[in-house]
N, C-alpha and C positions, 0 to 999 in steps of 0.2 A: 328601414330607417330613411335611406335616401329618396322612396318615393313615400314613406305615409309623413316623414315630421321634416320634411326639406330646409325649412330654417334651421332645426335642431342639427340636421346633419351639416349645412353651412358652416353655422357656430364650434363644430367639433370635428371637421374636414381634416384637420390633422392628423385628431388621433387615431382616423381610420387608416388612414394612411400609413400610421407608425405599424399598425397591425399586420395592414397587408405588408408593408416591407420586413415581416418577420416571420411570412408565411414558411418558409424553408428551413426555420429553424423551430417548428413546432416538436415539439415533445411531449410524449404521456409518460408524465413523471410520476402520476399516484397510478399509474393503469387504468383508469376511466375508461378509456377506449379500449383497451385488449380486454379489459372484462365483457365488454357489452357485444364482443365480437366485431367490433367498427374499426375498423384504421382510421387512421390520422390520415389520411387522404381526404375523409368522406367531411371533414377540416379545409382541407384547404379547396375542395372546389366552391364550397359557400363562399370562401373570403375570394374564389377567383371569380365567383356572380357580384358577391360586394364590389369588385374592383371594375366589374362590368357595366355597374351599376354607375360608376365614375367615372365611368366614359375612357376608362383602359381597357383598349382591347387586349385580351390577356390568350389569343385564341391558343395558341401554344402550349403555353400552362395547363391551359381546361385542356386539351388534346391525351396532352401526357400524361395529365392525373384521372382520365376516364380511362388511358391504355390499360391502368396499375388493377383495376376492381373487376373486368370482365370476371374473373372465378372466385370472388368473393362475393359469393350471395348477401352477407348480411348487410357487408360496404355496400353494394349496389343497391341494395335495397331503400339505405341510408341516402346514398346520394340522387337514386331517384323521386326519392319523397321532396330533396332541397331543389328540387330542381324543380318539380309539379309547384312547389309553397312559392317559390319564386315568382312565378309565373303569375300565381293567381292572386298575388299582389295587388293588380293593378292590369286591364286592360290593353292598355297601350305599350306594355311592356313586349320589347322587341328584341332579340339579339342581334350583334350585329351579322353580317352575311358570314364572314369564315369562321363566326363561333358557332352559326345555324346549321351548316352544313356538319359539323363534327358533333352538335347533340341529334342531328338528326341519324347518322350516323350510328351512332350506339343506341338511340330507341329502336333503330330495325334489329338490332343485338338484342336486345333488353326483351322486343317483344318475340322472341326466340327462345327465352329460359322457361324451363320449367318450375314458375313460382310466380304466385295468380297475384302477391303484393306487387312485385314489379312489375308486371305484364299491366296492373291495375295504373299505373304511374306511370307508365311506357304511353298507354290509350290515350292518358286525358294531355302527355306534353306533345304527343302527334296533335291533337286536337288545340291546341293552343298555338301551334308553332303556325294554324294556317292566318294568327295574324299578320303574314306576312304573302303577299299575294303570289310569289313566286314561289309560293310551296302549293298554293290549292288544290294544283291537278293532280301531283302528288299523293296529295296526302289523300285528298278524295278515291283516287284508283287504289290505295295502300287501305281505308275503308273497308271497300268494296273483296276485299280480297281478305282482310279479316273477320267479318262477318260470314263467309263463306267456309270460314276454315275455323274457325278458335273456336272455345270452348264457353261457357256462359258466362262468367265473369267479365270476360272484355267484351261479349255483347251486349250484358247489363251497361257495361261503363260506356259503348259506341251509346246505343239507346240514351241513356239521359242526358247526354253531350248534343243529341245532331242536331238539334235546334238553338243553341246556343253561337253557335260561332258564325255569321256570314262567309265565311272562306268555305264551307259546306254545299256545293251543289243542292237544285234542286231533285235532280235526277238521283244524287248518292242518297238523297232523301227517300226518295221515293222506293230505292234497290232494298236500302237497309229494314225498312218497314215491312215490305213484302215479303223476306225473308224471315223477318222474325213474327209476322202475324200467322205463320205457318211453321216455326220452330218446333222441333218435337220437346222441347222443355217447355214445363208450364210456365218455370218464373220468368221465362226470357216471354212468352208469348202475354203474360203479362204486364208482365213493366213493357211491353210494345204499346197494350191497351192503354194502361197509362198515360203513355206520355204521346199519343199521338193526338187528343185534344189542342198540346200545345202547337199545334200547326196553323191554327187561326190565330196565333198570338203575334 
């Protein structure tokens, strides 16, 4: 709302506001959430991107409410999809530095579980987060070192990303392609052929 209808969110800046200040007193009153295996957590860290979105920095909050899901597969799952959707918003979308370091933070978590949704969500918010240039070496060497090690799923997901983001070395370009034009998986040496076209693009 606050980057696609910015008028619209002007015009109603309040009532987001009313919301975020009732983040702490959320409840699942009909069980919505305990049925679907989601805490009320995976709740409030969206209103805590909303509110990031409004230029509160909230680092705190989001710290606290990412400590709560580490061993709830389904919560994290949850919250790492709102956090990828977030993202992919819009571009220019940045967080600020001591909220970057604490998602950065738990994607090196995230892509540690055994569960190829999150690990899938984990890849593409590494690869996002290199809009900010003080993560590129980073996250380039963190690449380089996934593709070495994981399984086909986040090499599918490195692959159709590493042309997409300028925060992506040439060289990490160059590492991930070599490795995977010689993967022993077909689909990964596939999707390599694929998408290595898009290199004159």
């Amino acid at each position: 709302m606050v980057f696609k209808y910015p008028k619209n969110f002007e015009n109603n800046k309040h009532v987001f506001q009313e919301i975020i200040n009732g983040k702490n007193t959320i409840l699942d009153i009909d069980n919505t959430m305990f049925l679907s295996n989601i805490d009320t957590i995976s709740l409030k860290v969206a209103l805590s991107l909303l509110q990031i979105s409004m230029n509160d920095n909230c680092c705190t909050d989001i710290m606290e409410e990412l400590s709560y899901i580490q061993d709830d597969i389904a919560t994290t799952n949850s919250v790492t999809s709102t956090i990828k959707e977030y993202l992919e918003i819009d571009n220019k979308i940045k967080f600020p530095e001591n909220v970057e370091i604490v998602i950065i933070q738990n994607v090196l978590q995230w892509l540690q579980l055994n569960n190829v949704d999150i690990k899938w969500n984990a890849t593409h918010i590494l690869f996002m987060l290199t809009r900010s240039a003080e993560n590129e070496s980073f996250i380039n060497n963190k690449i380089i070192n996934l593709i070495d090690d994981e399984g086909i799923y986040v090499k599918i997901a490195i692959l159709r990303q590493i042309y997409l983001y300028d925060g992506i070395s040439e060289s990490t370009r160059n590492y991930v392609i070599s490795k995977c034009e010689n993967d022993p998986c077909y689909v990964v040496r596939k999707t390599c052929e694929e998408i290595k076209p898009k290199q004159s693009m």
